[in-house]
ROVO-132974 format. One line per 2 residues: number of its first residue (from 1); their letters; for each residue x, y, z of C-alpha. Coordinates in nm, 3 decimals. Layout:
NUM = A = X/Y/Z  ...
//
This chain:
1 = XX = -10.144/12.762/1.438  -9.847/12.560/1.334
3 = XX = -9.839/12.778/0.960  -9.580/12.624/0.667
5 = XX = -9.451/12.873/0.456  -9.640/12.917/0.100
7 = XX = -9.650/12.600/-0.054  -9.715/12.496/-0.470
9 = XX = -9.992/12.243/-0.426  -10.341/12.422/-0.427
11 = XX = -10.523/12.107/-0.224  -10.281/12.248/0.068
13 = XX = -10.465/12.456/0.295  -10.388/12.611/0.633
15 = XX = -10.661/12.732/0.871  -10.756/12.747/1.230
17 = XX = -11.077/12.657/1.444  -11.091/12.811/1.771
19 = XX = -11.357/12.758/2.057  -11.248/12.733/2.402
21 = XX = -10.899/12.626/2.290  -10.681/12.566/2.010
23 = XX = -10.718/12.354/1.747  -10.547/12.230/1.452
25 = XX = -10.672/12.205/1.126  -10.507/11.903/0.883
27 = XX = -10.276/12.051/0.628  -10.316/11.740/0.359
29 = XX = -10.160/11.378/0.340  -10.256/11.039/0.461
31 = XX = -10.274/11.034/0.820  -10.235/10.648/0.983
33 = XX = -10.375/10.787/1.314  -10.728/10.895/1.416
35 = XX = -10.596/11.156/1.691  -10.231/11.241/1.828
37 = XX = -9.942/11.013/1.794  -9.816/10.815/2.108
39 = XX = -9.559/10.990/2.329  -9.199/10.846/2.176
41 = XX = -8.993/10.592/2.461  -8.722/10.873/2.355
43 = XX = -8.665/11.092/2.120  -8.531/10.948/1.797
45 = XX = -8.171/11.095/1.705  -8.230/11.018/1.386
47 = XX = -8.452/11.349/1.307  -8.255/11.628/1.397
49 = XX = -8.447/11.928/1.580  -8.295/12.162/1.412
51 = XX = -8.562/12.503/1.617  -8.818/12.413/1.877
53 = XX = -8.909/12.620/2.158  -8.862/12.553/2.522
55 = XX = -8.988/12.934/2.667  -9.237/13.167/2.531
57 = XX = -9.317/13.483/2.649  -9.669/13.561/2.908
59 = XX = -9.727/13.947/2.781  -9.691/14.230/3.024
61 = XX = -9.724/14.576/2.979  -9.391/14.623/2.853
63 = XX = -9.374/14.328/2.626  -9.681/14.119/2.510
65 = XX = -9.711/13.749/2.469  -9.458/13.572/2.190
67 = XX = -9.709/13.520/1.869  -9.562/13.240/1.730
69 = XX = -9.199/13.008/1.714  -9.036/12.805/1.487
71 = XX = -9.044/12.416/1.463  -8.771/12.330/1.221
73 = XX = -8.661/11.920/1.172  -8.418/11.758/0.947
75 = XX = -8.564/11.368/0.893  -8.375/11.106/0.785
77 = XX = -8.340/10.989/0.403  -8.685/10.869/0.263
79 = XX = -8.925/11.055/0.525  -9.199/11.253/0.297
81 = XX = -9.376/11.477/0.564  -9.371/11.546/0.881
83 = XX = -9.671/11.649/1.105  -9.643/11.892/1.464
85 = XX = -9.914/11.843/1.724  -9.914/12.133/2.049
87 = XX = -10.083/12.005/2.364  -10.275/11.724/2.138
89 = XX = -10.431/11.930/1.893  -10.328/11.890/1.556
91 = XX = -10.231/11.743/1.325  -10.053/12.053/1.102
93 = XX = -9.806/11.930/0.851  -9.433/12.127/0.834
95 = XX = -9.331/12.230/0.494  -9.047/12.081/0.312
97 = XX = -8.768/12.333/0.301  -8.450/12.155/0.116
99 = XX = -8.316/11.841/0.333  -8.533/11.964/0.620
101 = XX = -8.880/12.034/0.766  -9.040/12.351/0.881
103 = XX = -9.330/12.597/1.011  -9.458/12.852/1.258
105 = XX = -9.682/12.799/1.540  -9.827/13.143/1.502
107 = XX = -10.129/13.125/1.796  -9.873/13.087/2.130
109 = XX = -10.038/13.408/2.251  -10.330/13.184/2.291
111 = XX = -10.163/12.938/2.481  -10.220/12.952/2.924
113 = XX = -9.900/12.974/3.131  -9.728/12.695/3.213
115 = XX = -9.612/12.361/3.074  -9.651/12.277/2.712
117 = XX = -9.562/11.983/2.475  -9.497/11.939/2.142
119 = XX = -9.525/11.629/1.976  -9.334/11.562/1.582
121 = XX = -9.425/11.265/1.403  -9.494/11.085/1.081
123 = XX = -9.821/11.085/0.952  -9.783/10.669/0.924
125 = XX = -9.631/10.618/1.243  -9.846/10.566/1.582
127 = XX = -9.573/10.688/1.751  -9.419/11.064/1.747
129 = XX = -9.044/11.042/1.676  -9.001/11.320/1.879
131 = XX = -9.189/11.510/2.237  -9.076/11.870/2.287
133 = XX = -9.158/11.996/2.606  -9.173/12.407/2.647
135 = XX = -9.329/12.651/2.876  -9.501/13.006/2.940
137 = XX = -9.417/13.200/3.164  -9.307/13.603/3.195
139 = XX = -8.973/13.743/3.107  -8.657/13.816/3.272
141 = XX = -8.528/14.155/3.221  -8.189/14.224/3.209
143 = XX = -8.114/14.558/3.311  -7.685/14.667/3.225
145 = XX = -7.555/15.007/3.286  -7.247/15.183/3.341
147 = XX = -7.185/15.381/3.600  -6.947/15.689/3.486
149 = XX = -6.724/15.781/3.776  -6.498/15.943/3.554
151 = XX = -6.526/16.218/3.301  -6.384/16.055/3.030
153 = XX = -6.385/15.728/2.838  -6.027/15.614/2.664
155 = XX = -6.060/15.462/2.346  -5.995/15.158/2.429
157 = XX = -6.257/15.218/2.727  -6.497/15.288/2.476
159 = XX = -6.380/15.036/2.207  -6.460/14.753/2.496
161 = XX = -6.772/14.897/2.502  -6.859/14.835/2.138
163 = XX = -6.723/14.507/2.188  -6.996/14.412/2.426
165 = XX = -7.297/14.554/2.167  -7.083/14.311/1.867
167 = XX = -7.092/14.028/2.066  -7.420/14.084/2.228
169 = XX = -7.610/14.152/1.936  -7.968/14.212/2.170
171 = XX = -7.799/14.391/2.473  -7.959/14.736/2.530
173 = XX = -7.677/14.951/2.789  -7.788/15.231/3.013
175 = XX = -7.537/15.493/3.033  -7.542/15.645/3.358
177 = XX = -7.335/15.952/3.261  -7.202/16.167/3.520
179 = XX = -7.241/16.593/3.460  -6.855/16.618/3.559
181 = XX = -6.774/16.566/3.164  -6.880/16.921/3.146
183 = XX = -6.768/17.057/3.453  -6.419/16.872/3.468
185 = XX = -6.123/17.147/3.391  -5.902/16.898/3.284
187 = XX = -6.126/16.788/2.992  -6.051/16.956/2.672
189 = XX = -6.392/17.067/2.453  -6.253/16.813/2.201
191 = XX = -6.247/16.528/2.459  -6.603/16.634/2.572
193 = XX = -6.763/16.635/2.218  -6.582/16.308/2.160
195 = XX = -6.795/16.161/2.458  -7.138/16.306/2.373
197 = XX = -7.112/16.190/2.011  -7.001/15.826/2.142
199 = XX = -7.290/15.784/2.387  -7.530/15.941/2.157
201 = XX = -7.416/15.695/1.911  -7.470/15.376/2.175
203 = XX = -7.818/15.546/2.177  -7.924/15.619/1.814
205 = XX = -7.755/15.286/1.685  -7.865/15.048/1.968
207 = XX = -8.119/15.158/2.137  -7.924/15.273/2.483
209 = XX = -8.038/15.519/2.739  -7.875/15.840/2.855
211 = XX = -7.962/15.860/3.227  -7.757/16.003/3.483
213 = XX = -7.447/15.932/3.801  -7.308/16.179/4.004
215 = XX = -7.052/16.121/4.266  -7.082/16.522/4.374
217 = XX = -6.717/16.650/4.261  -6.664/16.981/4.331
219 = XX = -6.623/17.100/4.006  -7.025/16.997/3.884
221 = XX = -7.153/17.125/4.239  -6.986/17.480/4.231
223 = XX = -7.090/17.495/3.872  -7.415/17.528/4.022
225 = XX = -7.389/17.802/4.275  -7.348/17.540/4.563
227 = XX = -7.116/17.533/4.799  -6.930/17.185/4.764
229 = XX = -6.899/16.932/5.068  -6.649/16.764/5.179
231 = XX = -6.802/16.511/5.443  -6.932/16.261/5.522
233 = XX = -6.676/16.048/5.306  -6.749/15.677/5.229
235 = XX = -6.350/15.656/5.178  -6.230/15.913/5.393
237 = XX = -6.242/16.134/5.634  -6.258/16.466/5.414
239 = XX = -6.278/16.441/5.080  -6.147/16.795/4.878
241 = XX = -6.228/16.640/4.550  -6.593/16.548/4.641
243 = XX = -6.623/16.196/4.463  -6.670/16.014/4.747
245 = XX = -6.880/16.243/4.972  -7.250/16.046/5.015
247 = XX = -7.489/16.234/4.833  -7.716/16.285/5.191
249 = XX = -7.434/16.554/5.230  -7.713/16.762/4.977
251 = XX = -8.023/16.919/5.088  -8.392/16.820/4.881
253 = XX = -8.348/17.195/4.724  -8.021/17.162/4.664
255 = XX = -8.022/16.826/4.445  -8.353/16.960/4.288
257 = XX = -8.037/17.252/4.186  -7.833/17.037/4.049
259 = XX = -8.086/16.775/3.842  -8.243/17.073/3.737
261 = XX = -7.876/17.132/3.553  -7.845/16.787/3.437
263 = XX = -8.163/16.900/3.267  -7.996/17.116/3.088
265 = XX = -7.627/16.996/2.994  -7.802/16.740/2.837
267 = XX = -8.091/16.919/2.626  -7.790/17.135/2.527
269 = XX = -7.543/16.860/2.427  -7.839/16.620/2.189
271 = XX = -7.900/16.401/2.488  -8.251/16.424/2.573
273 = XX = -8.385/16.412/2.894  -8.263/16.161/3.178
275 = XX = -8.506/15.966/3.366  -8.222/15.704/3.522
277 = XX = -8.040/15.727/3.800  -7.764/15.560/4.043
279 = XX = -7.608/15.752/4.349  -7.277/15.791/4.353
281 = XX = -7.159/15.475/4.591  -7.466/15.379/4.593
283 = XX = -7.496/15.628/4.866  -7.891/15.697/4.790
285 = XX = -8.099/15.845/5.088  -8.540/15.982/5.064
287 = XX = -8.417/16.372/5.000  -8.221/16.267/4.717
289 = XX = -8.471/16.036/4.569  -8.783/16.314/4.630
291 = XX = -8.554/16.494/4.413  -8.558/16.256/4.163
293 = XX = -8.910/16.202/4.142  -8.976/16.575/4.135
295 = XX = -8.714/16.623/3.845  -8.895/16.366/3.652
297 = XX = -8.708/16.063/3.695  -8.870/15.741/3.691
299 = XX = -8.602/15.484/3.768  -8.321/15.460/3.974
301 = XX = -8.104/15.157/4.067  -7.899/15.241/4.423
303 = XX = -8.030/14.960/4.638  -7.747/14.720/4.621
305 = XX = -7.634/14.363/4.698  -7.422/14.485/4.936
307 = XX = -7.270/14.162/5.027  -7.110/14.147/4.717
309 = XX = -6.842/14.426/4.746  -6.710/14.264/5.053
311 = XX = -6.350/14.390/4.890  -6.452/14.673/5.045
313 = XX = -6.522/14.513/5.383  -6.303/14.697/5.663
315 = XX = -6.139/14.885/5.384  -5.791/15.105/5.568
317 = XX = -5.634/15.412/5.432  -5.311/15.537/5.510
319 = XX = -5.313/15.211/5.774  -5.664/15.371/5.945
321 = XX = -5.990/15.204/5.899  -6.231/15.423/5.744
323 = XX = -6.520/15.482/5.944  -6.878/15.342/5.754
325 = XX = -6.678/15.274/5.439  -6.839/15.188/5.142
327 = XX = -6.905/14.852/5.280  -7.018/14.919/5.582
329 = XX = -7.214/15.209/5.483  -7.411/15.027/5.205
331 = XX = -7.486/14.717/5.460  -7.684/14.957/5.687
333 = XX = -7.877/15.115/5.410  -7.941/14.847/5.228
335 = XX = -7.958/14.570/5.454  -8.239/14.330/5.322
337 = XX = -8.092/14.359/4.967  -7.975/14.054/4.791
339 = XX = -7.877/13.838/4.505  -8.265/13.797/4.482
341 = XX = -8.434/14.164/4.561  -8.703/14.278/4.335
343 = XX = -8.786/14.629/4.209  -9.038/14.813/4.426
345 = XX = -9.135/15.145/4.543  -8.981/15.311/4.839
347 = XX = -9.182/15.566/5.064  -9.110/15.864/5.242
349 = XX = -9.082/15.678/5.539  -8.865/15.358/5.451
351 = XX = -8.607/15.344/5.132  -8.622/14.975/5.162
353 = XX = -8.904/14.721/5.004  -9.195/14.668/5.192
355 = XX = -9.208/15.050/5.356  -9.577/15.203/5.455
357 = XX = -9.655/15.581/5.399  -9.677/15.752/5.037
359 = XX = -9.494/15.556/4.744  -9.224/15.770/4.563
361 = XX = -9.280/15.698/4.217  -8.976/15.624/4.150
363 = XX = -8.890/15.234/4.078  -8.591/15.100/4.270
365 = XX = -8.440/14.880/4.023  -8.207/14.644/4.267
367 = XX = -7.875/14.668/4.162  -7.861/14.268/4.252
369 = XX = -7.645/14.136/4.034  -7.374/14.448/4.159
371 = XX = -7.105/14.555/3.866  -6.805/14.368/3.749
373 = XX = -6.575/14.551/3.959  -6.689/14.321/4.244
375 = XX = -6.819/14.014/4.060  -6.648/13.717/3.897
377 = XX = -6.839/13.568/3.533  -6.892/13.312/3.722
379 = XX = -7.079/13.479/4.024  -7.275/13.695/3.796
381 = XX = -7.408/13.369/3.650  -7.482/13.204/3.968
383 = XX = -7.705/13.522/4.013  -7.885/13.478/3.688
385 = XX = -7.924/13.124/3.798  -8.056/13.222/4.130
387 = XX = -8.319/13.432/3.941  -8.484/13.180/3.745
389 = XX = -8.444/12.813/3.787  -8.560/12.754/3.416
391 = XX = -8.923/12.706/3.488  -9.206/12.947/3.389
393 = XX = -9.183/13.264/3.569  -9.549/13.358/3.738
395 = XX = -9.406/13.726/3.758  -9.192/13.941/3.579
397 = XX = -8.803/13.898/3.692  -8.527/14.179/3.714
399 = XX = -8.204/14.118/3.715  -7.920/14.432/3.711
401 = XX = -7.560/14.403/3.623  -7.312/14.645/3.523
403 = XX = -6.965/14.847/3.548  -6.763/15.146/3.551
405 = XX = -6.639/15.236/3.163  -6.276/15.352/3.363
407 = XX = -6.237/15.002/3.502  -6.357/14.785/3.199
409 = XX = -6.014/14.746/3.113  -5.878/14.631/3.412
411 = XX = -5.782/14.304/3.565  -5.844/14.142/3.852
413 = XX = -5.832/13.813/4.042  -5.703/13.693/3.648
415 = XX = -6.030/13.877/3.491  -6.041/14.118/3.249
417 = XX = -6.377/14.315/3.398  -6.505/14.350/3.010
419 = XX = -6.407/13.924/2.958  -6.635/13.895/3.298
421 = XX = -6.941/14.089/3.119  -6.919/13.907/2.816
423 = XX = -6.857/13.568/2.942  -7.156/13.642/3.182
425 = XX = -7.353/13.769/2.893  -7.274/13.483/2.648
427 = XX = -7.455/13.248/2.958  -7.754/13.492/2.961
429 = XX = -7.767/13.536/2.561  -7.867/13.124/2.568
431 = XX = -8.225/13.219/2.705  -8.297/13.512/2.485
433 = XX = -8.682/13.506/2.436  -8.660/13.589/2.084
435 = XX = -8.550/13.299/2.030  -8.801/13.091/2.243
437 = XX = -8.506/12.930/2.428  -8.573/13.163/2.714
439 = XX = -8.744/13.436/2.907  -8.445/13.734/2.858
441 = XX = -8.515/14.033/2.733  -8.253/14.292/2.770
443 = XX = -8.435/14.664/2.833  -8.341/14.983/2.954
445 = XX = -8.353/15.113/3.297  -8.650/15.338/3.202
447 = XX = -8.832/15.058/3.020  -8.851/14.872/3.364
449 = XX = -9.086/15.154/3.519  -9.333/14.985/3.234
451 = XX = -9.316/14.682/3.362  -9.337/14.767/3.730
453 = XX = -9.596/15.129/3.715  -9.633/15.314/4.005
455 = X = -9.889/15.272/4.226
//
């Protein structure tokens, strides 16, 4: 029900009826009207709606229904109550809180999906002063990580980062943190311990994740007892450092090596176990993601929007084009992938949505909204936008951004990458379902295999 916070006058009770729907119960005064006002011609700017909702939450298994939201109204001199009415039923009278109004709706679990109105009015008055429409629908999850390409984080790197959880005060980050920090000879021990207590600190603080990204540098794969490759390049024609090699270049048992010491650097270093995962170049193939499944991952986000690194489109080096650059490679692999693309289940026969065979259980969380390094504020908003078109969502919505902590600083195309994130995120932040003016909810890349089970 609409509930008032405690009021003084005894004679003012709250209480609710239920039977096959809602009802309100009459919270005192002298009502003028024998059922619901009259929808208003417009809304009066006179009263000031100072919280209303416009989206509430449809539960999943991940995140149940919203209980309740606020109704909060600042009259004009001389009103003395105010009374709320949700889909007719009513009347429930707000509680006078200084120069304004206010209450709780605390039964919105209760209410179907789909379109909702709330009506405000006077108790004397035939007409409500103000209609409120809202809806119910399921949430949008907002999935960010950062993919670590390098082994180490500058402080202003990682001072950007911290800038992102200030101004984002509900943004949850998945750090996708590559094993080279431990294998990289040019790290000092003081730079690595600086690293693990930073990202442990994103976790304990804010709630992050710890998951894992290798590009397959030679130092983490000969730290192993692996020979390192040095082909096929996305970049190149031999690579001697290993960053670029695609990560097919691996055999089943020889990633199930490697995760298997993942496993370990991080139970050793305080940072649990990973169970998130992006290929280095997105260069994901079914060996590498059996391996995943079988080292106890449960998410992984390598299927790309492709089209959206076209700077990578007929890339040259040294005045050659590269043969199945990054671009190209990524457009064969991923093909279908868009702006749009859903999480699913690949198979052992198809990596892409909609394979047959046995599912892999391990969700493909589209990388559709790509990382900054490709993507203008702007056209990471027009992605959101694509996503939801502000109605009630029947179904649960993902929607993945992110970027690479050595390139947050940089500028491009007269971005700063970290300004595109927050700008981006400042757009998102406007529909945050905690505060009923949307369906985000930011979660971790692990949290989405909640949403989306296995089958």
């Amino acid at each position: 029900m609409l509930q008032s916070a405690p009021m003084r006058h005894s004679r003012i009770a709250l209480s609710a009826v239920s039977l096959s729907f809602l009802f309100f119960s009459a919270c005192g005064g002298d009502d003028g009207r024998a059922g619901p006002p009259t929808l208003p011609a417009a809304n009066d700017p006179a009263f000031a709606i100072l919280a209303a909702p416009a989206y509430i939450l449809a539960g999943d298994a991940l995140t149940p229904d919203s209980p309740s939201f606020v109704v909060t109204v600042k009259p004009p001199a001389g009103v003395g109550a105010i009374e709320a009415w949700v889909d007719g039923q009513g009347p429930t009278l707000l509680h006078k809180d200084g120069d304004a109004f206010t209450g709780s709706y605390d039964a919105a679990a209760q209410l179907a999906q789909g379109a909702h109105t709330l009506l405000l009015a006077e108790p004397s008055q035939a007409a409500a002063f103000a209609r409120v429409d809202f809806v119910k629908g399921h949430a949008l999850y907002v999935v960010v990580s950062t993919d670590w390409d390098n082994a180490y984080n500058t402080v202003k790197q990682t001072d950007l980062q911290n800038a992102l959880h200030n101004n984002h005060t509900h943004l949850k980050l998945t750090h996708l943190v590559g094993p080279y920090t431990f294998t990289d000879p040019t790290l000092t021990e003081e730079q690595r311990v600086e690293m693990v207590n930073w990202v442990k600190h994103q976790r304990d603080t804010f709630g992050d994740e710890i998951g894992t990204h290798i590009h397959p540098y030679c130092n983490f794969v000969t730290s192993v007892g692996l020979t390192c490759q040095t082909a096929p390049s996305f970049r190149q024609a031999a690579d001697p450092t290993g960053y670029t090699v695609r990560l097919g270049a691996y055999t089943y048992d020889q990633w199930m090596t490697m995760f298997a010491r993942v496993d370990e650097l991080w139970a050793a270093h305080g940072m649990g176990k990973p169970t998130a995962f992006r290929a280095g170049g997105w260069t994901l193939e079914i060996p590498v993601l059996r391996a995943l499944a079988d080292s106890g991952y449960v998410a992984d986000s390598s299927a790309v929007n492709w089209a959206r690194m076209e700077e990578w489109k007929g890339v040259t080096l040294n005045g050659q084009t590269v043969p199945a650059s990054l671009y190209e490679w990524n457009m064969a692999q991923w093909a279908p992938i868009t702006s749009t693309t859903q999480a699913y289940y690949a198979t052992e026969d198809s990596i892409l949505p909609g394979g047959s065979g046995t599912p892999i259980p391990v969700l493909e969380v589209t990388d559709n909204g790509i990382l900054a390094d490709y993507v203008l504020s702007t056209e990471m908003i027009d992605i959101f936008k694509q996503n939801w078109d502000g109605g009630p969502l029947a179904a649960p919505i993902e929607l993945s951004i992110g970027y690479h902590p050595p390139s947050i600083d940089v500028t491009d195309a007269g971005e700063l990458f970290f300004d595109r994130l927050d700008r981006a995120l400042a757009h998102i932040d406007g529909f945050l379902a905690t505060d009923a003016r949307g369906p985000v909810v930011y979660i971790t890349m692990s949290q989405a295999a909640k949403v989306w089970p296995a089958p």
